[in-house]
N, C-alpha and C positions, 0 to 999 in steps of 0.2 A: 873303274880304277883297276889297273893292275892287281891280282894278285886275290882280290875278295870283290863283292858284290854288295851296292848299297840299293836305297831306295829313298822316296820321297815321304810324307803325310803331313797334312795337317793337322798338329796338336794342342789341344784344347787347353788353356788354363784360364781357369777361375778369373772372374771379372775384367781379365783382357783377352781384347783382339786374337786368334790363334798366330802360332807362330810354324812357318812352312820349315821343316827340319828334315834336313838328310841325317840317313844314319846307317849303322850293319844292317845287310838281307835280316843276319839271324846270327845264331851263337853259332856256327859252322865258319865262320867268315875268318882269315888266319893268314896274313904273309908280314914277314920279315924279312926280306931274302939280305939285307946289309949283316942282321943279328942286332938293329937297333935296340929293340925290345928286351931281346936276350940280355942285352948288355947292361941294363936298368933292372933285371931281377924280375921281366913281367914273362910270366911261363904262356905255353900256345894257349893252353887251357885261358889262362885268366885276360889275353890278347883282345879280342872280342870284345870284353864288359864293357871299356870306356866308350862304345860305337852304339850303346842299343839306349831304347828309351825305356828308364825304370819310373815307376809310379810315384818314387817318393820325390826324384828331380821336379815331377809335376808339383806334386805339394808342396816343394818347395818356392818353386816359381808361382805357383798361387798366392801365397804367404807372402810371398815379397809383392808382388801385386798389390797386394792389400794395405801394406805397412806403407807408413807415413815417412816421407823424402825427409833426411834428416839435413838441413845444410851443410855443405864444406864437408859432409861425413863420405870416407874412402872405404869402400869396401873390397873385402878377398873373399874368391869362391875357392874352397879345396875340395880336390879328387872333382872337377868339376863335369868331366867326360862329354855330355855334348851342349853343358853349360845352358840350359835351358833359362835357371836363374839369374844368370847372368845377360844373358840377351834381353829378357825382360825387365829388369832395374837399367841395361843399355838402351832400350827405347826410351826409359821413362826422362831420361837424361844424367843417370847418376852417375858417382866418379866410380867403378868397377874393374876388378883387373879378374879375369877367369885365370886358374892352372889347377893344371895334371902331370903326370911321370911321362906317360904315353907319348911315343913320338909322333902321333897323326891327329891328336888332339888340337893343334895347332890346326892344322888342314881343314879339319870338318868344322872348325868353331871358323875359319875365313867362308866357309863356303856359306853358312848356316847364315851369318852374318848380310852377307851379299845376297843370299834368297829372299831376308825379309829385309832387303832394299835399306837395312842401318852403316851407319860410318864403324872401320874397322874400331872392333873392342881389344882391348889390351891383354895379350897374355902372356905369361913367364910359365917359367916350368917349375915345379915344385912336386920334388920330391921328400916327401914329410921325412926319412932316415938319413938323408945329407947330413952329415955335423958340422955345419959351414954354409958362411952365407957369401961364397965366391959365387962373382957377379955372372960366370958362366960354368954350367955344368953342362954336359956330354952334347958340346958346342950350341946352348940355347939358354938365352940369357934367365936368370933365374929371378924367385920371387924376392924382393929387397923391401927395406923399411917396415913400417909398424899399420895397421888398420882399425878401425875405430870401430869396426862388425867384419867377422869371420864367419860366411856361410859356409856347410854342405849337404848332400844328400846322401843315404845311404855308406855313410865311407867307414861303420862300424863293423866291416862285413872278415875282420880280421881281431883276432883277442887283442894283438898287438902290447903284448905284457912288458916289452921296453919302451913302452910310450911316447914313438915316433910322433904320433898324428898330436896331441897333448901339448907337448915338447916343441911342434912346430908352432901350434897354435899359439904359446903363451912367446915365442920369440918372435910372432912378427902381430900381435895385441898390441894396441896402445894398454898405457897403464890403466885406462877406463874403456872398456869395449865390452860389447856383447858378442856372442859366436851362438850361432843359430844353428840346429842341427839335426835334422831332419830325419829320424830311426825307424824302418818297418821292423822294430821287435826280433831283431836278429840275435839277442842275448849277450852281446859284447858290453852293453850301454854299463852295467854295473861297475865293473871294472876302469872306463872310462872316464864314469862321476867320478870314479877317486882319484882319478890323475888330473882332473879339472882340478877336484877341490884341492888338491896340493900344491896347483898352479893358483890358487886365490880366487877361484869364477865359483862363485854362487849358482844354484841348480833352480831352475822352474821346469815340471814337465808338464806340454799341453797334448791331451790325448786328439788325435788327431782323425781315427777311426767313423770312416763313413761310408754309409750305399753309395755304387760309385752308377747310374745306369748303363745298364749295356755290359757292365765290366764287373770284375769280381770286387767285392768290397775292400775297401785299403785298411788295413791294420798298421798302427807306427803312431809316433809320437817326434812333438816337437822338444826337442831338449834346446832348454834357454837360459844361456849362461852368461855371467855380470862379473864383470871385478871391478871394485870403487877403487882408486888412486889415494883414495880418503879413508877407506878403513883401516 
């Protein structure tokens, strides 16, 4: 591709099939030349993140692996970057929609898509500080409606003390949902539970901590949140 350097591998998750996934060379990788990026608030520095493979995507896409097909149930990935959990609940045949801010996000979740031979998966752009649910932001239609489970991986990785990610979560929840969340202990999570718990979501955390072989051990927890329509 113009402008940066990707690569190929096979990535392993838990109890299924590996899934064949392009992504960035490396954290060096960096073009914008329109200023799409720029224009959505994503600096060169932070340009790169949504293109590499983080540990907790993995865990996250294991977890989903594991968990039981719920019927009729819609899910939303946020901050999704190379939507690993998503691909995986899209083989399984669930209803899934992947988004991120990123303008190539799009791009690598078609290519990603089309390497491991699945029909295309659905994605919007969602950016968690929009205050507005117009059907198109910075010309790509955006995420709409309510979801019955809200994944992500890693997307704690800002304080975010106006409670964009929260905020977004609890407007596009049904009034009973779970939102899965998947934290390598980056220290935002405390602040977080309290914007959950002011959005009505109850807190379960599973430590998630394991020998990974070969690889350094993964530290993080799954934060698992509930709002009854009934309480």
């Amino acid at each position: 591709m113009p402008g940066y350097q990707t690569k190929q591998e096979s990535v392993a998750i838990h109890g299924a099939p590996h899934l064949l996934i392009q992504s960035l060379l490396d954290r060096q990788q960096f073009a914008d030349p329109l200023g799409e990026a720029e224009a959505l608030g994503i600096s060169s520095a932070m340009w790169p993140l949504f293109g590499l493979l983080w540990p907790s995507s993995q865990e996250l896409a294991s977890w989903m692996e594991r968990r039981a097909t719920v019927p009729q149930e819609r899910i939303l990935e946020v901050g999704c970057g190379l939507a690993l959990a998503s691909l995986v609940m899209h083989r399984r045949g669930e209803d899934v929609t992947a988004s991120d801010c990123h303008p190539l996000t799009s791009r690598f979740l078609s290519d990603n898509t089309a390497l491991n031979e699945l029909l295309p998966l659905p994605y919007r752009h969602g950016n968690w500080a929009d205050a507005d649910d117009a059907p198109v932001r910075a010309g790509r239609p955006v995420v709409e409606g309510r979801f019955d489970l809200i994944m992500g991986s890693d997307v704690l990785y800002e304080r975010d003390d106006s409670g964009h990610l929260s905020r977004f979560i609890a407007r596009h929840a049904q009034p009973t949902a779970e939102v899965l969340i998947v934290d390598p202990n980056r220290g935002n999570r405390s602040g977080f539970n309290r914007r959950m718990a002011a959005e009505g979501f109850a807190l379960e955390e599973v430590d998630l901590s394991h020998a990974r072989e070969g690889e350094a051990p993964y530290r993080g927890r799954m934060l698992r949140y509930k709002r009854d329509s009934l309480r």
